[in-house]
N, C-alpha and C positions, 0 to 999 in steps of 0.2 A: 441976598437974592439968589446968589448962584448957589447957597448951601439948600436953601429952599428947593429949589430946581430938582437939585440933585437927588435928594428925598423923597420929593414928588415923583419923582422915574425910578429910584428903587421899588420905591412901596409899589407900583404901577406894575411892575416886573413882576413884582412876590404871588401878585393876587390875581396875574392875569393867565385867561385860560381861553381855550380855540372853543366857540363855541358848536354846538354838532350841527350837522349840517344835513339832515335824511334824504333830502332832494339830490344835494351833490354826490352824495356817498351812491344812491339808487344808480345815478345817473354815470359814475366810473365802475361800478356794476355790470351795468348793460353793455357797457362798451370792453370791460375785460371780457364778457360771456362771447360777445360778437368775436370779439379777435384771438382768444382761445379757447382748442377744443374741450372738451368735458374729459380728455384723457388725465388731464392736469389733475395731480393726486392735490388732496387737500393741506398737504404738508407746504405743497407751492402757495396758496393761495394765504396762507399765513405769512408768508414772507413778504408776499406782494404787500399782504395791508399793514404791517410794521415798517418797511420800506416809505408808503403813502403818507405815513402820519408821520414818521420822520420829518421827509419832504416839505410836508405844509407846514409842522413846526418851526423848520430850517428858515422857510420863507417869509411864514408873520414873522420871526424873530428880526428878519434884516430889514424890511417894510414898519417896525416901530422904532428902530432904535434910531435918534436924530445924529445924522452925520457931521452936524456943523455946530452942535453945542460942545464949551470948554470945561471940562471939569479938572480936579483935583486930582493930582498922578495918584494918589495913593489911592483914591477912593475908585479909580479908573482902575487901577489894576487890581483891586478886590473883585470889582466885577468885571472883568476878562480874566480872574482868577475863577469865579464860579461860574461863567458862560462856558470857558473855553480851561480845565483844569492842565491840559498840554501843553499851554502858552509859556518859553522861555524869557524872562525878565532882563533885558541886557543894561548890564553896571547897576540894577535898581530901580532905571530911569526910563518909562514910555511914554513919547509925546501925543499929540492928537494927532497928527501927521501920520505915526506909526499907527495908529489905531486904526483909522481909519483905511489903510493900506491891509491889516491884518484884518478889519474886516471885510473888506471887499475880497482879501483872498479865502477868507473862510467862506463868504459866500459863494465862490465860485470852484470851491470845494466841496459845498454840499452839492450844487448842482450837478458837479462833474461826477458825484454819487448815486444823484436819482439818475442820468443818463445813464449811470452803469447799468443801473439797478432795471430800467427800461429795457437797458442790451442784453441783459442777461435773461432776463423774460423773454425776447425775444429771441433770441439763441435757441432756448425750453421750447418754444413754442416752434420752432422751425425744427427739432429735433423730435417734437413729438408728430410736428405734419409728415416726417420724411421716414418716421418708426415704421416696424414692419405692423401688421395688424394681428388680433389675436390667435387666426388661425396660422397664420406664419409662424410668428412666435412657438406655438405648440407644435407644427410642423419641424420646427429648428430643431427643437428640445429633443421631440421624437427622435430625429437624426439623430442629434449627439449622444441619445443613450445608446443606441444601434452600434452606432461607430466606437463608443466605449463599452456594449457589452460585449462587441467582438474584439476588442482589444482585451480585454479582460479575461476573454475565452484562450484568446492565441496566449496570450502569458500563462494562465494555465495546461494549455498545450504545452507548451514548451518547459513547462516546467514540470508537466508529468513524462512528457520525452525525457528529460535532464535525468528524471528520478532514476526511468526506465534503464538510460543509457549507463548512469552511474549504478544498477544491482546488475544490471549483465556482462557489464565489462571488469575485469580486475582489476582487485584493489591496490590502485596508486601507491606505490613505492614497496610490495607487498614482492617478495624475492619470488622469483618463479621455481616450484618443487622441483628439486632434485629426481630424476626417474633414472632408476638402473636396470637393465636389459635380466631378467629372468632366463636363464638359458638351462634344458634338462637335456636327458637324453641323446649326450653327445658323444661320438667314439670316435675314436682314432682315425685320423683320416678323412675325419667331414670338415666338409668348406660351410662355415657362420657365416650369417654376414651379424657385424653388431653394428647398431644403429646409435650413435649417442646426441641426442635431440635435447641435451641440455647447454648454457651458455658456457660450459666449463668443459676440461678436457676429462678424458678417461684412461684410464691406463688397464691394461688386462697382464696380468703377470700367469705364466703357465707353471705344470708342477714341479719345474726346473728352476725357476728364477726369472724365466724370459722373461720382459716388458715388453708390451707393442704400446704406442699412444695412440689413443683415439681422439682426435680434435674434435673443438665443439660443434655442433650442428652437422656433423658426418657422419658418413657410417664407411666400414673397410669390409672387406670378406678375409677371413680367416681361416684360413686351413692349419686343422687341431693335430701336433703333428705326437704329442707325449702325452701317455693319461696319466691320472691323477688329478687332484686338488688345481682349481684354477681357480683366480680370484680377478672381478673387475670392480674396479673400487673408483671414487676421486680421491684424489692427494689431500686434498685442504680440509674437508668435514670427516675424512676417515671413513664415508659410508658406500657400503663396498654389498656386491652379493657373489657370492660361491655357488661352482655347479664342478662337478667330476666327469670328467672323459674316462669312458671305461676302456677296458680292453676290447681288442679286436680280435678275435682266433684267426690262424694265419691258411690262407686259403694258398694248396700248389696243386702243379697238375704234374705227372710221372708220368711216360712214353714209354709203357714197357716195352712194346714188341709193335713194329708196321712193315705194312708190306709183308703178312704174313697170311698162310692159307689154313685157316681150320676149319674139318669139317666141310672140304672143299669152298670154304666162304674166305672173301678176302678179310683180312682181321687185325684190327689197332686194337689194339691193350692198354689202358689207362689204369694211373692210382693216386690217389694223396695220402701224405701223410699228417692230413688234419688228424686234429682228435674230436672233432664236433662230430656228432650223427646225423646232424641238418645239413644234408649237402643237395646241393642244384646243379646237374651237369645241362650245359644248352652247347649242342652240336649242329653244326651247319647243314641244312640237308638232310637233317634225321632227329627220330623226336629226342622228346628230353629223356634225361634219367634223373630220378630222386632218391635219394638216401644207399645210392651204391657206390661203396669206396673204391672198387676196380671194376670198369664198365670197360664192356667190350661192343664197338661199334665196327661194323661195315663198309667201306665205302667202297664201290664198284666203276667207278668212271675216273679217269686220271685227271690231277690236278690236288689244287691247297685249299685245308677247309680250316675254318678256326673252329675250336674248342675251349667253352667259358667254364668255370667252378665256382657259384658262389657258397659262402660257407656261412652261415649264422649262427653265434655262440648262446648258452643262456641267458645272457645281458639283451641280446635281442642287436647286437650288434654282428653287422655282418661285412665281410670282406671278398675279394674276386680275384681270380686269375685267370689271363688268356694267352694259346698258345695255337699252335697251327699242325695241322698235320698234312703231309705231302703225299701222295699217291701215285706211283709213276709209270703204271699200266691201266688200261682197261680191262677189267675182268669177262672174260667169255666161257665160262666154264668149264677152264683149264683143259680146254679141248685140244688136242695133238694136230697139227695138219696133214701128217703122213702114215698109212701104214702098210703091212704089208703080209697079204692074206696066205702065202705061201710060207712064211715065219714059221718056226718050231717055239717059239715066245709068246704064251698065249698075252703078254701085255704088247705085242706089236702086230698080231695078227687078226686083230678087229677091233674094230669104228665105235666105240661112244662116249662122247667129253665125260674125262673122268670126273669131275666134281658133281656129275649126276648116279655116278658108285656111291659116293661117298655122303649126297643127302638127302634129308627124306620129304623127297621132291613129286608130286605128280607131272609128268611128261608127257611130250608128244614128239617125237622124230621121224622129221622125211630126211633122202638124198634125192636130188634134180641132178638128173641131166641135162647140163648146159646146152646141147647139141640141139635138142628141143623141146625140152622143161617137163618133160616127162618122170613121173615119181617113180624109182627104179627101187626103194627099198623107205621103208614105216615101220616103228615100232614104240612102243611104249613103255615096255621092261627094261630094267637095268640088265637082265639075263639073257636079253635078245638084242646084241649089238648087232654093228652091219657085218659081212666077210665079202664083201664086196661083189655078191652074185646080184645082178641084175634081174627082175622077179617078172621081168614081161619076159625074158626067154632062159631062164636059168642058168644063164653062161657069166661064167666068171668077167666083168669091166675089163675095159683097153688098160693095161697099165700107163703110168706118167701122166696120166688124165685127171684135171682138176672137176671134181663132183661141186657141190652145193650141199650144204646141208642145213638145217632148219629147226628148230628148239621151241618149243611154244610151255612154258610155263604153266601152272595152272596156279599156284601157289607159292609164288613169289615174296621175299623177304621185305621189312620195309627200305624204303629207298631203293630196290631192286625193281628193274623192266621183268617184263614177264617174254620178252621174245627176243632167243640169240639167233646167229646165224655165221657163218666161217665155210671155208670147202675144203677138202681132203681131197688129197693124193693116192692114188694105189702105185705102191712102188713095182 
């Protein structure tokens, strides 16, 4: 009987199937459409209906199988071996008690499945109520291209700045050139400045052996004191340039003669004994002279005037000397203050500064009488001095009596006034 039983609910098992239901099915239709929106992609809606028919499988399964009939362990765990292929066998042995337990809990494991299955739909469906909407979405997108095309833009910014930065700036670990100061045209006497603007030192040796050091990043001024072959080199690479300091022709000044009267003119005497033909005299007070080895200057008012020489050689190099010359009268045209008309001496027995015998001068001469400024004698020849006859009455002047006298130039030397003036005594 109970082998019979058991046969009868196998085969009942094998052959049995849910059959379709169009009403119910319509009818959980209507009510998924009602409670989700149409955004639900169609991928969702296959899961829903695999999940349902699970479900209702799950459920005729537990609704046929009788709870309180006893069967045969073995034949019982064949099928709990093909219901449920999960199911661990413990020692061999399942009773109804345990069966029943394991079915109740697999029942309430599938249910605990389709709640899931419910929750999870509903999650979907509260995710899709709360999603932005189409044009949002396209707005979003919008945005984040914008925001990634300008990120994309500044990276290529910055990486054509990078490029920029790295061709105009020098090349990384690249030694910075060596530069040596080119120096021409140097003579004796001149102050350099050398500039050495590399990280290293410089050394300048002159035609002697001297070394100066020039540290790096400095520069010195140099006064070239020997010519010949100079060399500034660095020590460590051996690279070096040469430049020659020429000669300098030697520039003096010679004082032949001062405080001397030639030609009734007062008269300094100069010479050098350059050998150069390029010579520059520059006199204080009077013009220059050029190319004259023994120049003869002037000077008429007392006191110290300086006198420069420069000398420039073929090389184009040139050299100076300076010297002073003293003067220790006023020149007045070596005019006598006394003389005396009664003289058998015609050189004391009349009136005209001799330095106007002696040059070839245009003139003009009065004598004043102090007494009341009256012109008592004029003339204008070297050959008509005064004799001291007074011309408003033809009588020979008071003796011991100081005259005026008066000199008007017309043709005056340079740095000479053109107007003297002194008074004379008749003894």
């Amino acid at each position: 009987m109970k082998n019979n039983l058991e046969e009868q609910f196998k085969k009942s098992l094998e052959n049995y199937e849910v059959p379709y239901d169009a009403s119910a099915w319509s009818d959980l239709s209507a009510k998924l459409d009602n409670r989700f929106p149409k955004k639900v992609k169609l991928n969702s809606w296959k899961w829903i209906s695999v999940g349902s028919i699970v479900a209702l499988t799950g459920a005729a399964l537990i609704f046929l199988l009788p709870k309180s009939v006893s069967t045969d362990d073995s034949k019982v765990s064949e099928i709990e071996k093909e219901t449920n292929p999960e199911k661990k066998v413990s020692n061999g042995i399942n009773t109804t008690e345990e069966n029943t337990i394991n079915t109740n809990t697999e029942q309430k494991n599938q249910q605990n499945d389709v709640n899931k299955s419910f929750e999870n739909i509903a999650l979907e469906n509260t995710s899709f109520d709360n999603a932005p909407s189409i044009a949002e979405e396209k707005s979003t997108i919008e945005e984040n291209e914008v925001v990634s095309n300008k990120i994309v833009n500044n990276e290529l910014n910055i990486s054509d700045q990078k490029e920029n930065n790295i061709k105009s700036s020098p090349t990384i670990g690249q030694p910075k050139k060596l530069q040596i100061q080119d120096l021409q045209d140097v003579c004796v006497g001149d102050a350099i400045e050398i500039n050495n603007s590399n990280d290293v030192q410089l050394i300048l040796e002159d035609a002697l052996g001297h070394q100066t050091i020039i540290a790096s990043n400095s520069k010195i001024e140099f006064t070239v004191a020997n010519e010949g072959k100079h060399i500034l080199y660095e020590p460590e690479s051996n690279k070096s340039q040469t430049f020659t300091v020429k000669h300098v022709p030697k520039a003096d000044i010679v004082i032949t003669d001062q405080n001397l009267f030639e030609n009734g003119l007062p008269t300094v005497k100069l010479s050098t004994n350059s050998s150069s033909s390029n010579l520059e005299w520059q006199f204080q007070n009077l013009p220059n002279q050029s190319g004259v080895k023994e120049p003869v200057i002037h000077y008429y008012n007392k006191g110290t005037y300086t006198i420069t020489l420069t000398v420039t050689g073929a090389n184009g190099c040139k050299s100076n000397e300076t010297t002073a010359v003293h003067v220790s009268d006023d020149y007045n045209l070596l005019a006598v203050t006394a003389f005396d008309p009664l003289s058998n001496d015609i050189r004391k027995n009349t009136f005209l500064p001799f330095a106007l015998t002696q040059r070839q001068v245009d003139f003009s001469m009065i004598v004043i009488d102090p007494s009341d400024g009256a012109v008592i004698f004029e003339s204008d020849d070297v050959s008509n001095p005064w004799k001291g006859i007074d011309k408003r009455n033809g009588q020979m002047v008071e003796p011991n009596k100081a005259y005026i006298w008066r000199v008007i130039l017309r043709n005056p030397e340079p740095g000479e006034k053109s107007e003297y003036k002194g008074t004379i005594v008749r003894m």
